[in-house]
Wavefront OBJ file of the C-alpha trace (Angstrom):
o trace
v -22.511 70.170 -88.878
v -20.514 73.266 -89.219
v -22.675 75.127 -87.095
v -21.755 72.480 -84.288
v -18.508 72.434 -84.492
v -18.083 76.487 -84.724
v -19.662 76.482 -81.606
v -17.667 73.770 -79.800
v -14.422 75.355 -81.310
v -15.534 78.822 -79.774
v -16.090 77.064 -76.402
v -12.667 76.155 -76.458
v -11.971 79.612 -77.233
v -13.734 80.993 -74.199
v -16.269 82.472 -76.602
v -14.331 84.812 -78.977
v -14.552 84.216 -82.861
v -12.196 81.472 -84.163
v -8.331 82.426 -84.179
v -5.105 81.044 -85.143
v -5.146 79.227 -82.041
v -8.216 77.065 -82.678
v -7.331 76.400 -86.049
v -4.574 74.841 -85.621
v -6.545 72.793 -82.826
v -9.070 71.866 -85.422
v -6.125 70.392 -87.799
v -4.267 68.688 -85.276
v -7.710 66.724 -84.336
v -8.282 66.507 -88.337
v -4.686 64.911 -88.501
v -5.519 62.264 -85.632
v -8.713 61.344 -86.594
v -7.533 60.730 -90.742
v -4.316 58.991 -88.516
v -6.998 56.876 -86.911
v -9.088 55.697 -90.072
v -5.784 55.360 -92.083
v -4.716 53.102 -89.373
v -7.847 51.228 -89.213
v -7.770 50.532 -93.161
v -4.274 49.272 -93.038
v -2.932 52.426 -94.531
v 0.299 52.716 -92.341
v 2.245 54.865 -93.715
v -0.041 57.280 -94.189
v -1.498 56.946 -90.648
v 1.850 57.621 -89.408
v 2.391 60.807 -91.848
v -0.979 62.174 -90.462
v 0.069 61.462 -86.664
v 3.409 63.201 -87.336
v 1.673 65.859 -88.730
v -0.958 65.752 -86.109
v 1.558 66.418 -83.127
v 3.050 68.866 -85.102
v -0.155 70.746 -85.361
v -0.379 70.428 -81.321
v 2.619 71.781 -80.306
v 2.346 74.567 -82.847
v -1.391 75.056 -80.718
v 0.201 74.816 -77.167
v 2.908 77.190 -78.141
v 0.564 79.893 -79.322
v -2.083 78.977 -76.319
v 1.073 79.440 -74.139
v 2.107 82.738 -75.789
v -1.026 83.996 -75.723
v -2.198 83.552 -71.662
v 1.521 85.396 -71.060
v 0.232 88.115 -73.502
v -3.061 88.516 -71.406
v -1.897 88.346 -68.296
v 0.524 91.536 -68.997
v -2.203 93.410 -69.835
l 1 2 3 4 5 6 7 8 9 10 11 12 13 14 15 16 17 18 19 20 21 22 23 24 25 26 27 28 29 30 31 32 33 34 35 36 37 38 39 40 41 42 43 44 45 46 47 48 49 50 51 52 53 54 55 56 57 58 59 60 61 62 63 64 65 66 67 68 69 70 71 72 73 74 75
């Protein structure tokens, strides 16, 4: 399995080796898919700690994705 998903992750990243970027794309889906199985067990609380988590990890993602297309296109 890690071969698949180093190759779907560098897909994402148009084909360059993993960055910061990605990684925090991996953990935010890590977060919502723990969030998902928490929630399914009737863990709560802890489903809602990995959501929170989980958005957090996005934003930090879309920030950096943002950042990063300004950076390239003032090159």
């Amino acid at each position: 399995m890690p071969g698949v998903w180093r190759a779907a992750t560098q897909r994402l990243c148009g084909g360059k080796p993993l960055a910061l970027q990605c990684d925090m794309l991996k953990a935010a889906i890590v977060l919502f898919v723990l969030a998902i199985v928490a929630a399914i067990f009737g863990f709560g609380g802890i489903a809602a700690s990995a959501a929170g988590l989980g958005k957090i990890a996005f934003f930090v993602f879309l920030v950096l994705a943002i950042l990063g297309f300004i950076r390239s296109a003032m090159k």
